[in-house]
N, C-alpha and C positions, 0 to 999 in steps of 0.2 A: 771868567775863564781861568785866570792865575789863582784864585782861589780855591777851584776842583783840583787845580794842580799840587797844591800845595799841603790837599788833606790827607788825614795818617794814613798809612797803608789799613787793610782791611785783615784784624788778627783773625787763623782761623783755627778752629779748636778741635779737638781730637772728639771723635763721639766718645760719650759715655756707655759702657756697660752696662747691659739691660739687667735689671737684679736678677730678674728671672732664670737669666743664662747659667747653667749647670757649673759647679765648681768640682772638680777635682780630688780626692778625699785624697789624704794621703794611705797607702796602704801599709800593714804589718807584717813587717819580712817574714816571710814562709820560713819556719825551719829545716837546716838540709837535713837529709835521711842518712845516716852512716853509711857510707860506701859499703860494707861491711850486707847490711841489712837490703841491699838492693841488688847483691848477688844471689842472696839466699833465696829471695824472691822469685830472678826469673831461673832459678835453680831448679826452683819446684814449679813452677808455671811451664817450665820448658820438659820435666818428666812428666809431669800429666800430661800435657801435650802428645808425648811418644806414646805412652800409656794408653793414651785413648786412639790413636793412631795408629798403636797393633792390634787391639781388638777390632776395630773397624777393618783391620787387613785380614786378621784373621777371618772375622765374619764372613766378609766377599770373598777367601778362598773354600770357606767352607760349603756356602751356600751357590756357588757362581760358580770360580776356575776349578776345584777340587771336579763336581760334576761332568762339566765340560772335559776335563783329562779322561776323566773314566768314558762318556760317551765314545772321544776320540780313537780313543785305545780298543773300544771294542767294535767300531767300525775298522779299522786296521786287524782286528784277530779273527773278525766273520770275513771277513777278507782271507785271509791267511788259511781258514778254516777249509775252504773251499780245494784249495789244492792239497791233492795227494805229499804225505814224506817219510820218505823209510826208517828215518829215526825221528822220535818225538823228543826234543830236549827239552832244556829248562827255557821256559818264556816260550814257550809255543803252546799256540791252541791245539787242544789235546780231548774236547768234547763239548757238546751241547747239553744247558741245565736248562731245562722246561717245568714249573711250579705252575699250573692252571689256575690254583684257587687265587695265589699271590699275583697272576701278571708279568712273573717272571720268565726272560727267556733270554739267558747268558753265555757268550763264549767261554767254557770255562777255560783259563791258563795253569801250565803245568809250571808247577814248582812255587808252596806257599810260603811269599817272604811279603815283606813290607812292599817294596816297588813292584811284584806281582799284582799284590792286591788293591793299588790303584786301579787295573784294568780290568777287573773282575771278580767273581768265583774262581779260586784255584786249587789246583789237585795237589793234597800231597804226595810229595816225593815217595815210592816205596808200598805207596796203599794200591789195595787193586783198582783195577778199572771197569766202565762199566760192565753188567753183568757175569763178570771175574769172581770163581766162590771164594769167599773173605771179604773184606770191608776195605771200600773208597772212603775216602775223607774229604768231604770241602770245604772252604773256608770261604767266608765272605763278609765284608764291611756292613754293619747295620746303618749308618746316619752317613759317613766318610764317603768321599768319592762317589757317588749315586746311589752310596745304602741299597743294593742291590737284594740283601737279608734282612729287611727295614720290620717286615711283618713276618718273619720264621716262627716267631713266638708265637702265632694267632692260628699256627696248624693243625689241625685235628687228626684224631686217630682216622685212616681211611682215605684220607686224602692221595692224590698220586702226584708222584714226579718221574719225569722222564728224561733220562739220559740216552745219549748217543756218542758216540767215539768217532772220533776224526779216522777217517782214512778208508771212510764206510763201514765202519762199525754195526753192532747191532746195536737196535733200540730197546733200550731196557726201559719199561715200568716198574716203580720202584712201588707199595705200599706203605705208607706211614706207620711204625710200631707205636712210636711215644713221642713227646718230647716232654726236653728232661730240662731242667730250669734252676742255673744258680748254682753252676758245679763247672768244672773244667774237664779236657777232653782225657788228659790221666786219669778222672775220675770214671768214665764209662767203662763199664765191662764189656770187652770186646768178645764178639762169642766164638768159639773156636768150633769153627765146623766147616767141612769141605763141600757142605749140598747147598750152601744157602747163600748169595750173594745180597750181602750190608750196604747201603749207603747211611753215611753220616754228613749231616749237612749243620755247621757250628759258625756260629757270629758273639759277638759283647754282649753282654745284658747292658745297662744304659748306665752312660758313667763313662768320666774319661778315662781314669785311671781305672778300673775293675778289670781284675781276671777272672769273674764270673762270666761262662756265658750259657748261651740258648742253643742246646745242641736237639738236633730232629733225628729219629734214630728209624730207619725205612727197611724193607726186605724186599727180597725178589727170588724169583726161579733161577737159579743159575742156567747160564747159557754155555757154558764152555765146562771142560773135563780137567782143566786146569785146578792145581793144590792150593789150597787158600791162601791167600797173599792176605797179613794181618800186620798192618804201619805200626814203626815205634813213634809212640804217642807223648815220649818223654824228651823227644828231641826240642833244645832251645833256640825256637824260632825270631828271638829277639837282636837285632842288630846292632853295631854300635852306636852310641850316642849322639857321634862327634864324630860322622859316614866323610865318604865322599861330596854328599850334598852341602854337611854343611861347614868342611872346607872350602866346594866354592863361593857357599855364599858370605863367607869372609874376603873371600880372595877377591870378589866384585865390591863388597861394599869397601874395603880400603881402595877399590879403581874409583870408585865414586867421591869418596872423601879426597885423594892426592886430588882428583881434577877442579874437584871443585873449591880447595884451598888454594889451584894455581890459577884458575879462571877468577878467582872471584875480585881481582882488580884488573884484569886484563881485560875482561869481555862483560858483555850485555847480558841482561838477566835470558834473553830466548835463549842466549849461543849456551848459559848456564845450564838450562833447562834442558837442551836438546844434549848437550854431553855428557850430564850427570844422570838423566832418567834413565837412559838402557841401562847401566851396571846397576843402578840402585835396585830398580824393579825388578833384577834377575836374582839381587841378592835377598832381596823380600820373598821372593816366589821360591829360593830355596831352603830358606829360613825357616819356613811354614811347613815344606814341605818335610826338613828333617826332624820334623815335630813327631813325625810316624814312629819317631823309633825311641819316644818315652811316653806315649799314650799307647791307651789300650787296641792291642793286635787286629782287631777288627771289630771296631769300634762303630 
């Protein structure tokens, strides 16, 4: 008994490491990139980004909201259309364009500017009206806003158009003379005569920038005893560059940028989202839209 007591304690020994077990390499420090070089990066990573970002905006206003405004607008002017008004001003519906062979059938608005011609075919200012001896002038978007003149070019001699005047007007048939391709509306010879009432129906030829267009040149019986009313054809229908529209849409994207440099350690990314999206998108939506007044006029 005194002898179990007295034998060495039991040494106990660390396990060994299996060879097998995986070792640790040492790695070679990565070299840093010049602070310098990692600006420039997301310099250019962050303009491609905008880059690709306005033509994707662009796109979906051209193809989506640009349409949608124009639909809008002229469910508001066949509206409009409908009630009697003793004076026709500028931005009022002022007659009906009917093209059978095209499918066309437009409220047209008086008075041809850029924000007219979002809503339709518009009558210039000064030309006569329908079945009036002397010549109407229309104007309308070929691809923009519903490209409403999308197919003008594919008209044949013979063809009919038929206009109406608001107010209970008469219905004029118009007959196709020509159309003339690849010339501008100073360029047509307007005909001077008191028995014959002209319609002129003109859009872009294709091209953002081109002041060539597609002008359809039509006659009729005159309907009225009225002196031929013949439009100055060399008035500058171009707006400023730098409108109204798009001072606001500066004026929203600096509302967008102050909020969002004051939200952006005070608040959560939704409360970012829900503060910063309405002025940015209003300033996008007029960005695009003050694009009208350095592309081509009816384009």
């Amino acid at each position: 008994m005194s002898a179990a007591l007295d034998s060495p304690p039991i040494e106990r020994v660390a396990p060994v490491e299996s060879p097998r077990s995986p070792v640790p390499l040492p790695r070679a420090p990565r070299p840093e990139r010049p602070a310098k070089q990692r600006h420039t990066r997301r310099r250019v990573v962050r303009t491609a980004l905008l880059l690709v970002g306005l033509l994707a905006g662009w796109l979906l206003f051209d193809s989506v909201l640009g349409p949608l405004i124009h639909e809008q607008r002229q469910h508001h002017l066949a509206a409009q259309y409908e009630r009697p008004l003793p004076k026709i001003g500028d931005g009022n519906a002022v007659a009906v364009l009917q093209v059978p062979t095209l499918g066309i059938n437009q409220v047209v608005v008086e008075g041809a500017s850029v924000a007219h011609l979002r809503s339709g075919p518009t009558h210039w200012t000064g030309s006569a009206l329908p079945g009036d001896a002397g010549v109407m002038v229309v104007l309308g978007h070929r691809d923009a806003y519903g490209g409403p003149f999308r197919k003008l070019s594919t008209m044949k001699n013979g063809d009919s158009i038929v206009v109406q005047a608001r107010n209970g007007g008469p219905i004029v048939r118009y007959v196709v003379d020509r159309v003339e391709r690849h010339l501008t509306l100073e360029a047509v010879a307007l005909p001077q005569t008191d028995v014959v009432s002209y319609l002129l129906l003109a859009t872009s030829e294709d091209g953002m920038f081109t002041g060539d267009q597609t002008i359809v040149v039509a006659r009729a019986l005159p309907v009225t005893d009225t002196g031929p009313v013949l439009p100055d054809l060399s008035a500058n229908l171009r707006p400023a560059p730098f409108g109204l529209e798009a001072l606001l849409a500066l004026a929203s994207m600096a509302i967008a940028v102050l909020a969002l440099s004051y939200l952006r350690v005070r608040s959560s990314v939704l409360v970012r989202v829900v503060v910063v999206a309405p002025p940015a998108a209003y300033a996008a939506l007029q960005l695009l839209m003050s694009l009208d007044s350095i592309l081509a006029l009816t384009r």
